[in-house]
C-alpha positions as CSV (number, residue, x, y, z in Angstrom):
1,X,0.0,0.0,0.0
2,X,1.2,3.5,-1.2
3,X,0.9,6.8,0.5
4,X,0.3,10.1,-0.5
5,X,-0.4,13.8,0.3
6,X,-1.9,16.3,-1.3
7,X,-0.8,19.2,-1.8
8,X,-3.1,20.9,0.9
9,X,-1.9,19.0,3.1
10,X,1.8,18.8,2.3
11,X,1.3,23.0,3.1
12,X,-0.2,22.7,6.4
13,X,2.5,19.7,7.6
14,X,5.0,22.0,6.8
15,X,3.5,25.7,8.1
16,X,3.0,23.3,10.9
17,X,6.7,22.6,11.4
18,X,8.0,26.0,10.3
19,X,5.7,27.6,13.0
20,X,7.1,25.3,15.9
21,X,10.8,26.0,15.0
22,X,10.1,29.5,15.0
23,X,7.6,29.3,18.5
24,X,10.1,27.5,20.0
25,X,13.4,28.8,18.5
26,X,14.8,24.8,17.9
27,X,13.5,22.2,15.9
28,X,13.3,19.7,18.4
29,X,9.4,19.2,18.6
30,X,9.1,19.7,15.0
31,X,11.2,16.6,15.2
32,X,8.9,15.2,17.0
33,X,6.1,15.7,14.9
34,X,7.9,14.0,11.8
35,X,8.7,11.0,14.1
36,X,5.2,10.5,15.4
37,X,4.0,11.0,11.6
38,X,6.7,8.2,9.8
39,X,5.3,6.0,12.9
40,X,1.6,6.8,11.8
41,X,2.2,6.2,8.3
42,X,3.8,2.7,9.1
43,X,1.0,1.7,10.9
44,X,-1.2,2.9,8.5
45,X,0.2,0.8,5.8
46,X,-0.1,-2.0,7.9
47,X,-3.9,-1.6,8.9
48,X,-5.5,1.3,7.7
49,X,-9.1,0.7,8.7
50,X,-8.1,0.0,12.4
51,X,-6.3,2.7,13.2
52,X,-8.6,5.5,12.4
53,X,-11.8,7.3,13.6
54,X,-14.3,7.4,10.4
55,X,-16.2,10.5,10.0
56,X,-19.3,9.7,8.2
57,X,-20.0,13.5,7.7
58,X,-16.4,14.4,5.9
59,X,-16.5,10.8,4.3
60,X,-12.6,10.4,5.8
61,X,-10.6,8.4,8.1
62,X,-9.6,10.3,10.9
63,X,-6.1,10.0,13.6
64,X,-4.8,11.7,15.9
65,X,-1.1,11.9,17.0
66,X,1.0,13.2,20.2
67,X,-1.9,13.0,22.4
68,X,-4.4,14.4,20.5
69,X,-2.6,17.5,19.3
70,X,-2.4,17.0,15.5
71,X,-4.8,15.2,13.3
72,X,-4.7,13.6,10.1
73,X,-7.7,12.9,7.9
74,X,-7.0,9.9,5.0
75,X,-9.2,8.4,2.5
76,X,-8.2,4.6,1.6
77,X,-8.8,4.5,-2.5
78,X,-7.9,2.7,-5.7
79,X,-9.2,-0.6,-3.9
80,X,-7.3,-0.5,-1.1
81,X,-3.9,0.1,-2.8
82,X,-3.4,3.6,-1.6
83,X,-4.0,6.0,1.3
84,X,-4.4,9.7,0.5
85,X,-3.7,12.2,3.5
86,X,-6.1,14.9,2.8
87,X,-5.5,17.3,5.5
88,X,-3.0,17.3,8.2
89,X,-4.4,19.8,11.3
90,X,-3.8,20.9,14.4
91,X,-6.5,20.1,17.3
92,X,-6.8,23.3,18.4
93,X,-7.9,24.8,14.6
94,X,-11.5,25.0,13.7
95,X,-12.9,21.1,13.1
96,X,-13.0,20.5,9.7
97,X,-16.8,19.8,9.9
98,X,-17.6,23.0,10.7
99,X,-16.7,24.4,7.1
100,X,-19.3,24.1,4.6
């Protein structure tokens, strides 16, 4: 199984991680959010449907990393041969089900 981003998400993973080096002047916990993704995305590959929340409403797979702070939202496609990571979000931003 294959994984891939798109592109609106690639852009938030990375504001993300620019906005925690500069917050925190170091890198270290953006480090820790690219660890705690590679782990996710391992698992994913391994079992995709167990590891996540669906949301019936967004029509996505939804997980959560370092306790809750980030979230992903995925959609399994091409039967079962690929993941797609369609947002990557902070907990604390607006839930995506609030956007019409």
């Amino acid at each position: 199984m294959r994984v891939v981003w798109t592109t609106e998400a690639i852009k938030s993973y990375y504001e993300t991680l620019d906005y925690w080096d500069e917050h925190n002047g170091s890198n270290s916990y953006s480090i820790k959010i690219m660890t705690a993704i590679d782990v996710l995305i391992k698992e994913l590959v391994e079992d995709p449907y167990f590891l996540g929340q669906y949301d019936e409403q967004l029509n996505l797979h939804r997980r959560t990393i370092l306790k809750g702070r980030f979230l992903i939202y995925y959609e399994i496609k091409d039967a079962e041969s690929t993941i797609e990571i369609q947002y990557f979000r902070s907990s604390y931003q607006k839930p995506l089900s609030n956007y019409s």
